[in-house]
C-alpha positions as CSV (number, residue, x, y, z in Angstrom):
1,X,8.9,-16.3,-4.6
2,X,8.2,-19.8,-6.2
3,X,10.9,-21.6,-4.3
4,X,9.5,-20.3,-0.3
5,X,7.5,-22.9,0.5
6,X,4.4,-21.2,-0.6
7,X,1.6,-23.1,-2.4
8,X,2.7,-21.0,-5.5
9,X,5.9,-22.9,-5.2
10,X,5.0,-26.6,-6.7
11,X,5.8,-27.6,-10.6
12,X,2.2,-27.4,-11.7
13,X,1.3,-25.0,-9.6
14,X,-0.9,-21.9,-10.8
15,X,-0.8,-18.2,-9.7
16,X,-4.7,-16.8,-9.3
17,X,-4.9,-12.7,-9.2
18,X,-8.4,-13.2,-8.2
19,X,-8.6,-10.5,-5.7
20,X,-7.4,-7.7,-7.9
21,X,-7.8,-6.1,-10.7
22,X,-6.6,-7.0,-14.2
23,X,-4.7,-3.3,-14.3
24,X,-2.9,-4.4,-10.8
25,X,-2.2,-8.3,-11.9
26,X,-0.3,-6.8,-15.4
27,X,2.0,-4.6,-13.0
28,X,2.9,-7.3,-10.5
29,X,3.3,-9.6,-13.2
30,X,5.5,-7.2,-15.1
31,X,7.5,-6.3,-11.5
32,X,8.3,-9.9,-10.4
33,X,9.8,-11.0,-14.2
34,X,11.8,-8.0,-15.1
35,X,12.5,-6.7,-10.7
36,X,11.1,-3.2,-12.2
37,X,7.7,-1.1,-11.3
38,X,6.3,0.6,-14.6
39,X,6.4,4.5,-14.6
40,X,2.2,4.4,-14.5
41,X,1.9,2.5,-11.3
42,X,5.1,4.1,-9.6
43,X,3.5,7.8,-10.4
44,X,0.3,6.7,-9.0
45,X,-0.3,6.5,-5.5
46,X,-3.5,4.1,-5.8
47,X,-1.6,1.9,-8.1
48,X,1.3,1.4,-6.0
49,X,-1.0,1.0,-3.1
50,X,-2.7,-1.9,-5.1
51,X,0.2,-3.2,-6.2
52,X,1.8,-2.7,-2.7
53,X,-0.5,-5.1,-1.0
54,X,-0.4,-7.7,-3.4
55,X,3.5,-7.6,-3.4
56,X,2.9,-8.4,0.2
57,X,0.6,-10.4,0.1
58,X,3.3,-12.5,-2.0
59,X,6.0,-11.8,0.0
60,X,8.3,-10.2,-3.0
61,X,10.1,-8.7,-0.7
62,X,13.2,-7.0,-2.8
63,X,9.8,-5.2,-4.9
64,X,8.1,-4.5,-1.2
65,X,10.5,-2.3,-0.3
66,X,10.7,-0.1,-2.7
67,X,7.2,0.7,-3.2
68,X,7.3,1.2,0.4
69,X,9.4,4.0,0.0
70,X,7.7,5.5,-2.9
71,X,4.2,5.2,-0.8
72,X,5.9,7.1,1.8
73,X,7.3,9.9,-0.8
74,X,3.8,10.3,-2.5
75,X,1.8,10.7,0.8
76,X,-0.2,14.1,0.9
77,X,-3.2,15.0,2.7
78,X,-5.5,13.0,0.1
79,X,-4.3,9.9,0.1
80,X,-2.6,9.8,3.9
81,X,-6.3,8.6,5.7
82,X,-6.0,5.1,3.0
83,X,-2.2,4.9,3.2
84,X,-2.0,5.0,7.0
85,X,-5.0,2.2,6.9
86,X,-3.1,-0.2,4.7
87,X,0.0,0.4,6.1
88,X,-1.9,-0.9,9.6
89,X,-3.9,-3.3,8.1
90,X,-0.9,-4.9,6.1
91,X,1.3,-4.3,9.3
92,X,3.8,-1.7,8.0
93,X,4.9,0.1,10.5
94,X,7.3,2.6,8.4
95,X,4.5,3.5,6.2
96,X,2.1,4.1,9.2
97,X,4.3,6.2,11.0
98,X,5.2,8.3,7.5
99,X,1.6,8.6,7.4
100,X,1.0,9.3,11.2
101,X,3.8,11.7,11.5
102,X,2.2,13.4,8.1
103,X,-0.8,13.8,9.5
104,X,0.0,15.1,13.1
105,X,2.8,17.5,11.4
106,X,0.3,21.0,12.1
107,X,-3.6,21.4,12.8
108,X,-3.9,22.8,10.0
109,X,-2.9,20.0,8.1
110,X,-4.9,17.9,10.2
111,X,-7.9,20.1,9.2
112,X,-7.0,19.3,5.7
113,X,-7.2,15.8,6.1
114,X,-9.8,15.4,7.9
115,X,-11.9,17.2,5.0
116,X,-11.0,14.2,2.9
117,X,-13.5,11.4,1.9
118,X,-10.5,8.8,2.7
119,X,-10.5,10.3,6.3
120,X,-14.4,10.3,6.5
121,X,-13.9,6.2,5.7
122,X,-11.0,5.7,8.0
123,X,-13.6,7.1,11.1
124,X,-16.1,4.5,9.7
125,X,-13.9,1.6,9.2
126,X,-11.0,1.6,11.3
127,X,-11.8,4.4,14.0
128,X,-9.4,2.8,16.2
129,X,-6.4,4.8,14.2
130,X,-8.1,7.8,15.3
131,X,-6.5,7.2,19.1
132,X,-3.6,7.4,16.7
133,X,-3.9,10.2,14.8
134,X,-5.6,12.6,18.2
């Protein structure tokens, strides 16, 4: 992480969590000194989204993985519509397709979905997915 090449990677160099919150920054601090996600954040699918993109924003890629695979266990037709528009906007494409094949698995789940207020702003913000998801 300090050693890539990265600006974060010089002697007097300092890390700035300005784009997230304070809750977020104490978990990805936490994960990248002890290589372990706290029970709180891994239980909660909009923590570990959080603290998903800014593992990959820093490229901690050992830590990426893993939540990866806990986004993909904790995706139900609530959270799918916000999962499936990280996953394209941080270029995921396990986590998309978990989230496309979720969605597409019956109409009726579909129906469910699409009831959602996360579905209501994936229509309004990245209604390109749609052609995805119909």
């Amino acid at each position: 992480f300090f050693g890539g090449g990265m600006r974060e990677s010089a002697a007097d160099a300092e890390l700035q969590l300005c784009d997230t919150s304070l809750e977020v920054a104490g978990f990805f601090l936490h994960a990248i000194y002890t290589d372990e996600i706290q029970t709180e954040a891994w239980e909660d699918p909009d923590l570990l989204c959080s603290l998903f993109a800014v593992l990959h924003k820093y490229e901690i890629q050992k830590l990426l993985k893993r939540c990866e695979e806990q986004i993909m266990r904790k995706i139900s037709e609530e959270n799918v519509a916000e999962i499936l528009m990280m996953a394209d906007l941080l270029d995921r494409p396990g986590v998309r397709s978990a989230a496309l094949d979720f969605i597409v698995a019956s109409t009726s789940r579909l129906g469910e979905v699409q009831a959602t207020d996360g579905y209501q702003r994936l229509v309004e913000k990245r209604p390109k997915l749609l052609a995805d998801i119909l």
